[in-house]
C-alpha positions in Angstrom: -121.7 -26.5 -43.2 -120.6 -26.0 -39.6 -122.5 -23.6 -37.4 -120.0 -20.7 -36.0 -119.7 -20.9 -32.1 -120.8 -18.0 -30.6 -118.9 -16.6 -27.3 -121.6 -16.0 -24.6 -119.7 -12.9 -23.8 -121.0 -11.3 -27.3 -124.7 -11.8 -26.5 -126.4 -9.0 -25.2 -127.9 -9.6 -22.0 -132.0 -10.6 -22.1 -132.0 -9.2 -25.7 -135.4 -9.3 -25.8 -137.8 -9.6 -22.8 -135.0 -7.1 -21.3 -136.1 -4.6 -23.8 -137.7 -1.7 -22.5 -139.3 -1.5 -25.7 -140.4 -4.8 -25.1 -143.3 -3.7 -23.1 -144.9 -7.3 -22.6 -145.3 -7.8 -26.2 -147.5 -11.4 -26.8 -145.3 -12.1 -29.7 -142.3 -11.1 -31.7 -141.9 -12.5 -35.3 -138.5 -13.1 -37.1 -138.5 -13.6 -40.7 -135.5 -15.1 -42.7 -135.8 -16.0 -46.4 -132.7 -16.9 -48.1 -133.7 -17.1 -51.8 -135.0 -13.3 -51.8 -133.2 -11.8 -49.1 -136.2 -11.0 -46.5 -135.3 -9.8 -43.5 -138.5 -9.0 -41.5 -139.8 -8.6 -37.7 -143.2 -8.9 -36.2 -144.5 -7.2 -33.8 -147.5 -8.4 -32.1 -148.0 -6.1 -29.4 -151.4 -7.0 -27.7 -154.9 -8.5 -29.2 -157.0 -8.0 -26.5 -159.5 -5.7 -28.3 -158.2 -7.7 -31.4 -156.6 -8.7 -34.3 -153.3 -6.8 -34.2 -152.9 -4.3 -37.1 -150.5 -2.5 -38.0 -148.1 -1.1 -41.2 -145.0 -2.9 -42.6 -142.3 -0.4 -42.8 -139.2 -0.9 -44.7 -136.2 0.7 -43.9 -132.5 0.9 -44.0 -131.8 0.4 -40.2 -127.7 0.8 -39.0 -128.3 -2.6 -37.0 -130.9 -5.5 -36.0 -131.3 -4.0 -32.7 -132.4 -0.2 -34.2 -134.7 -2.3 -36.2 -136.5 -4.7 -33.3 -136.6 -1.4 -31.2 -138.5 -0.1 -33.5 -140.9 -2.6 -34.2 -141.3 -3.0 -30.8 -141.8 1.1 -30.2 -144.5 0.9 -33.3 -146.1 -1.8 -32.3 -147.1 -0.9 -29.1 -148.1 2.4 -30.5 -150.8 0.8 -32.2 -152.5 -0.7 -29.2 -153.0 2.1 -27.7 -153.9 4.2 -31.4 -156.3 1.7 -32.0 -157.7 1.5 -28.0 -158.4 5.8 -28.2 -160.1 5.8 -31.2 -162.5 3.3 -29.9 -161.5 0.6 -33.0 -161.7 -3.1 -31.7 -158.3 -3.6 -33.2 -155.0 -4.7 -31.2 -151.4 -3.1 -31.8 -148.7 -5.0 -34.2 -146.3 -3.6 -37.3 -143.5 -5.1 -39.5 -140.5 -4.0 -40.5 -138.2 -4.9 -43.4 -134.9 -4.2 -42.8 -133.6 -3.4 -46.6 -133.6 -0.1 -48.5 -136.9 0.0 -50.6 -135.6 2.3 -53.1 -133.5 -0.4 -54.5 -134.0 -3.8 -52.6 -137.9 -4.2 -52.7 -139.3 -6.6 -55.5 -142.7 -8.8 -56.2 -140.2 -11.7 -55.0 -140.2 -10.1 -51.2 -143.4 -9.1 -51.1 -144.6 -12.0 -51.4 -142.7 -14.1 -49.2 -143.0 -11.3 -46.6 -147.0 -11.7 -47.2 -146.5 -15.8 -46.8 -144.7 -15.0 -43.0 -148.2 -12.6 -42.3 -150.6 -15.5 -43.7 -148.8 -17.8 -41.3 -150.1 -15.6 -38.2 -153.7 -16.8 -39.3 -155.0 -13.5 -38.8 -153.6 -12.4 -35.7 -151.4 -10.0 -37.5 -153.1 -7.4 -39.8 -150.2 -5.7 -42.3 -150.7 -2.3 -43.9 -148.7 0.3 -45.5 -146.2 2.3 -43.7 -142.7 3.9 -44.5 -141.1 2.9 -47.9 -144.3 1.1 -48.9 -147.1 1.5 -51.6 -150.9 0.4 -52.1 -149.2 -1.8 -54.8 -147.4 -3.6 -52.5 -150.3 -4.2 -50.3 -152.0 -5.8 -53.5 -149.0 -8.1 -53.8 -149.2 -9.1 -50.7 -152.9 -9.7 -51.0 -152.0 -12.2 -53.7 -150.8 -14.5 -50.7 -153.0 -13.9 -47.7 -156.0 -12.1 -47.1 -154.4 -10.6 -44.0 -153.6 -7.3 -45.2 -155.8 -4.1 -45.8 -155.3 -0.5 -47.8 -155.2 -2.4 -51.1 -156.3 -0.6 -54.2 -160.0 0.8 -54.5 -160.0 -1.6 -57.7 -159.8 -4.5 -55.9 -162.1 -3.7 -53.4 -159.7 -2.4 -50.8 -159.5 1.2 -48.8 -156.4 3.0 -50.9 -153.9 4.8 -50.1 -154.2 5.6 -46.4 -152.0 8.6 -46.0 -154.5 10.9 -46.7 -156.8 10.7 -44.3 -154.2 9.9 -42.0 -152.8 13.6 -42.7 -156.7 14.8 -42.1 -157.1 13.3 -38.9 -153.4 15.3 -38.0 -154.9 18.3 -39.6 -157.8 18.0 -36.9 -155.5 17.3 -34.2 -153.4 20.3 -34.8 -156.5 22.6 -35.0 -157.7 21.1 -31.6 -154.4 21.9 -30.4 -154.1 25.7 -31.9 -158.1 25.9 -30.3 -156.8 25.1 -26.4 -153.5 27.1 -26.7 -154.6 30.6 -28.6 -158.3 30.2 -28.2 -159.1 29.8 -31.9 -158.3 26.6 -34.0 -158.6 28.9 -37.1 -154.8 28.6 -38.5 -154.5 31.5 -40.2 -151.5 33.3 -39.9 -149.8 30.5 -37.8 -146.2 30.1 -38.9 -145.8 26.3 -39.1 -143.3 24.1 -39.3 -143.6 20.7 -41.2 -140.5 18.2 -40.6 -140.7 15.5 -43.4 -143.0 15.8 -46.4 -143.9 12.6 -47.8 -147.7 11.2 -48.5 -148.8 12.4 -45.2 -146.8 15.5 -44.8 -147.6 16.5 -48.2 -151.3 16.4 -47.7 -151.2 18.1 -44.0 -148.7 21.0 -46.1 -152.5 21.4 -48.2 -154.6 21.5 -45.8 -153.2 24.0 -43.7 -152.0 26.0 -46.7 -155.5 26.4 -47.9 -156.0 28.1 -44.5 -154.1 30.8 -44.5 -151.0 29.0 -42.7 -147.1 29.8 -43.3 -145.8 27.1 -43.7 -142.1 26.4 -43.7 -140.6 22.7 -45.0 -137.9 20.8 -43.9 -136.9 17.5 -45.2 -133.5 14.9 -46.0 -134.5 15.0 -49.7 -133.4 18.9 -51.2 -135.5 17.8 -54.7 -138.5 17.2 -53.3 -138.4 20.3 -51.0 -137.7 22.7 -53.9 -140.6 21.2 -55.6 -143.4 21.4 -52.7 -141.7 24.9 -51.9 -142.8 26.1 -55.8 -146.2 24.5 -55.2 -147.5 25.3 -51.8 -145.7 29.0 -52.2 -143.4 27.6 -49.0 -140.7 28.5 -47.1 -137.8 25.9 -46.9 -135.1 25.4 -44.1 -132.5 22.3 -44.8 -130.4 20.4 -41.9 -131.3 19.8 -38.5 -131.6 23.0 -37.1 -134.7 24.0 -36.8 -136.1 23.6 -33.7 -135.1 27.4 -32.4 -137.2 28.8 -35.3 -139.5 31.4 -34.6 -142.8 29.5 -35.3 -146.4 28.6 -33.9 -146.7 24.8 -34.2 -143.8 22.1 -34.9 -145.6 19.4 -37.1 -142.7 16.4 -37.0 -144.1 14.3 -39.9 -141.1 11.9 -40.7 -139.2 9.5 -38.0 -139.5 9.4 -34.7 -137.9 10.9 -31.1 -137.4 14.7 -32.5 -138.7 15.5 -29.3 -135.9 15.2 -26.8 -133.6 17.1 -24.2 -131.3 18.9 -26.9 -134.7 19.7 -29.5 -137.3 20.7 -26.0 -134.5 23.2 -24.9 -134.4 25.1 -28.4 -138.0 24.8 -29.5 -139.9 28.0 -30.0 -143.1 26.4 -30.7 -146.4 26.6 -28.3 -148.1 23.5 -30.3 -146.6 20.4 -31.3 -148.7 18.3 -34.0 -147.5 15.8 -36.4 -148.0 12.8 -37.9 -144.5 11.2 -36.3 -144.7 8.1 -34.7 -142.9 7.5 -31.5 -142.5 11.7 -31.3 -141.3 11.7 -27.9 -138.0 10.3 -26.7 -138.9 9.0 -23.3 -142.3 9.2 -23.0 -142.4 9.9 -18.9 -139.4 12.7 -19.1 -140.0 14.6 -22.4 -143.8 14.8 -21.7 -143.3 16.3 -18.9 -140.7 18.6 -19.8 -143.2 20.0 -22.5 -145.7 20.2 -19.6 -143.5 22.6 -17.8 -142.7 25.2 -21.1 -146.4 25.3 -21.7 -146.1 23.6 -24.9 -149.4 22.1 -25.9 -148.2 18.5 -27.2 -151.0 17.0 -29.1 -150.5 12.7 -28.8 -149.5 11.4 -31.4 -150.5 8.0 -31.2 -154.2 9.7 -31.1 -153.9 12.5 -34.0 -152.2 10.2 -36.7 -155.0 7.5 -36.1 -156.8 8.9 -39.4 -155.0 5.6 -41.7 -155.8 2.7 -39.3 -159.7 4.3 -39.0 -159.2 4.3 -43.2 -157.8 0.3 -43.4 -160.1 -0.6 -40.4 -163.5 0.0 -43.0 -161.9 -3.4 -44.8 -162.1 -5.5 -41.5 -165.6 -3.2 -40.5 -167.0 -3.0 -44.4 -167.8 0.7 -43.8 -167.7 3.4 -46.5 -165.3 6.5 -47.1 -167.9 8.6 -45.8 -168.1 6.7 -42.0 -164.1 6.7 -42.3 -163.6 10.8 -42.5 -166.5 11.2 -40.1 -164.9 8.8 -37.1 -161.7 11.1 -38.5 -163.3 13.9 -37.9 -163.8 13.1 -34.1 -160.1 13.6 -33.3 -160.7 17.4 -32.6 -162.8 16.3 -30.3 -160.8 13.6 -28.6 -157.9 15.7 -28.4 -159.7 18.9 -27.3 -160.8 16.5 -24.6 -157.3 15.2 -23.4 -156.0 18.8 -23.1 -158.9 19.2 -20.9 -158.7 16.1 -18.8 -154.7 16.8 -19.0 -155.2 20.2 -17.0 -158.1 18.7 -15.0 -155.8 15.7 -13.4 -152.1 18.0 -13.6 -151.0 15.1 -15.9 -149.0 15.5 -19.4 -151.1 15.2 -22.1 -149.6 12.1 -23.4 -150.7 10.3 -20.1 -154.1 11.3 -19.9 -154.6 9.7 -23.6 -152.4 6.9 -22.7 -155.1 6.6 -19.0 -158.0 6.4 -21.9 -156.6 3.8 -23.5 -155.4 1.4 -20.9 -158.8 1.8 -19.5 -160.5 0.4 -22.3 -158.1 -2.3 -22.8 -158.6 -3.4 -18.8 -162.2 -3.1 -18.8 -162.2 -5.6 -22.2 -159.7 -8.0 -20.5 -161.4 -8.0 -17.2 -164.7 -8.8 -19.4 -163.1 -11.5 -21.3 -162.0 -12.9 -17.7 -165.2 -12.2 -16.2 
């Protein structure tokens, strides 16, 4: 069979380095299987503190580029998730680019889990979007490279609730700097995307006295968390003008933008969202001038790689909900060190981070 000739014209000009997403990325994985349909990308973002881990998200993406931009936006989240938290883990993720409602079998598991075991450990998967502990087991059936497998089998679980813990303390941090109390009572507070993490935060803050209103694509699962949390619902996309305390986005990422930041009523923004804001520089400091406390997010959603990291450390539960825990204080701290430096508060955790990743380099080089 004859290769097609492609025009140079239909190339996209430095497609990857050219990204700004790229962000000097170490390494970028494409996977291709023909016999089970995989279509995957790795991210390895940086492995200077070490081994890059990171969740494997699957997804129905419009085009290849949506999906590399995204694995290259996650990716390098997790450097600097794993660099605040103090975990001597690098940044990476995976994405599938399929619809796992439908397309994800044992088959492309484990062929995706062969691509990971090729890395030799320098890539860590997990679970993340449209994945399952029981996929992590399959996986483990083909490399040991891959952590929050079952309990059973000697693994950390399910991540997403702790990961909706460590949001929980994040947002009370958050309510603690901007109203003086982090008690949550009485907050009106929207959750954006209920799944395993917004599910659990919905609990949390529910059992404090919060009113909580949901919003999500899927109408079913709404009506059923609405019944069992004693929730207010809102459906479509606008929302952000509501009359409400915090905005918790909990599902994709970049709700925070020019069109969302002009509407929002909000004083405190703290969710489990990856990638929350837009353009980091602009949309942080757009949020900086309203007076809208923005809690990072790449520090408050840490609570699932502390969980998967006691696999790689060999801690127990108990060590993973206490180093959870410390978020409140972390992020009390960057509001602090925010106001202290007139910086947003998305750069004074991003400062933190990059600190510890230069001092560890110029050690290594030392």
């Amino acid at each position: 069979m004859m290769s097609e000739i492609i025009d140079t014209k239909d190339l996209k000009n430095d497609p990857v380095f050219g990204q700004l997403s790229f962000d000097g990325h170490e390494q970028i994985v494409f996977c291709n299987d023909e016999d089970t349909g995989l279509k995957a990308i790795i991210g390895i973002h940086n492995t200077t503190l070490g081994p890059a881990l990171g969740g494997t998200r699957m997804w129905q993406y419009k085009t290849e580029w949506e999906a590399l931009n995204d694995v290259l936006r996650l990716s390098r989240g997790m450097t600097y998730k794993s660099a605040i938290t103090g975990l001597n883990l690098g940044g990476g993720k995976a994405v599938i680019i399929g619809d796992a409602k439908t397309q994800k079998n044992d088959a492309l598991m484990r062929k995706f889990g062969e691509f990971v075991n090729s890395l030799s450990g320098k890539y860590i998967t997990a679970e993340d979007v449209g994945m399952e502990t029981r996929d992590m087991d399959i996986i483990r059936e083909v490399t040991p490279h891959v952590t929050g497998v079952s309990e059973s089998i000697g693994g950390s679980g399910n991540p997403s609730p702790v990961t909706a813990y460590g949001v929980y303390m994040g947002m009370k941090a958050a309510a603690k700097y901007k109203f003086g109390s982090d008690n949550l009572a009485g907050k009106k507070v929207l959750v954006q995307g209920v799944g395993h993490v917004g599910e659990t935060l919905v609990k949390h803050i529910t059992d404090e006295g919060a009113q909580v209103i949901l919003n999500d694509i899927n109408e079913a699962r709404l009506e059923e968390l609405s019944k069992k949390y004693n929730a207010n619902v809102v459906l479509g996309n606008d929302i952000y003008g509501l009359d409400i305390d915090i905005y918790a986005p909990c599902a994709l990422g970049a709700t925070i933008n020019d069109e969302s930041i002009a509407q929002l009523k909000a004083s405190v923004i703290a969710g489990a969202a990856n990638n929350q804001l837009a353009n980091e520089l602009k949309h942080g400091k757009m949020l900086r001038e309203r007076g809208i406390a923005y809690a990072p997010d790449f520090l408050i959603n840490a609570g699932g790689i502390i969980n998967v990291y006691a696999e790689v450390e060999g801690y127990d539960k108990a060590e993973s909900i206490k180093r959870t825990e410390n978020i409140y204080n972390t992020t009390l701290e960057i509001f602090e060190l925010a106001e202290k430096e007139n910086i947003t508060t998305h750069q004074a955790a991003f400062n933190i981070a990059q600190g510890r990743i230069d001092q560890r380099k110029k050690e290594q080089n030392s």
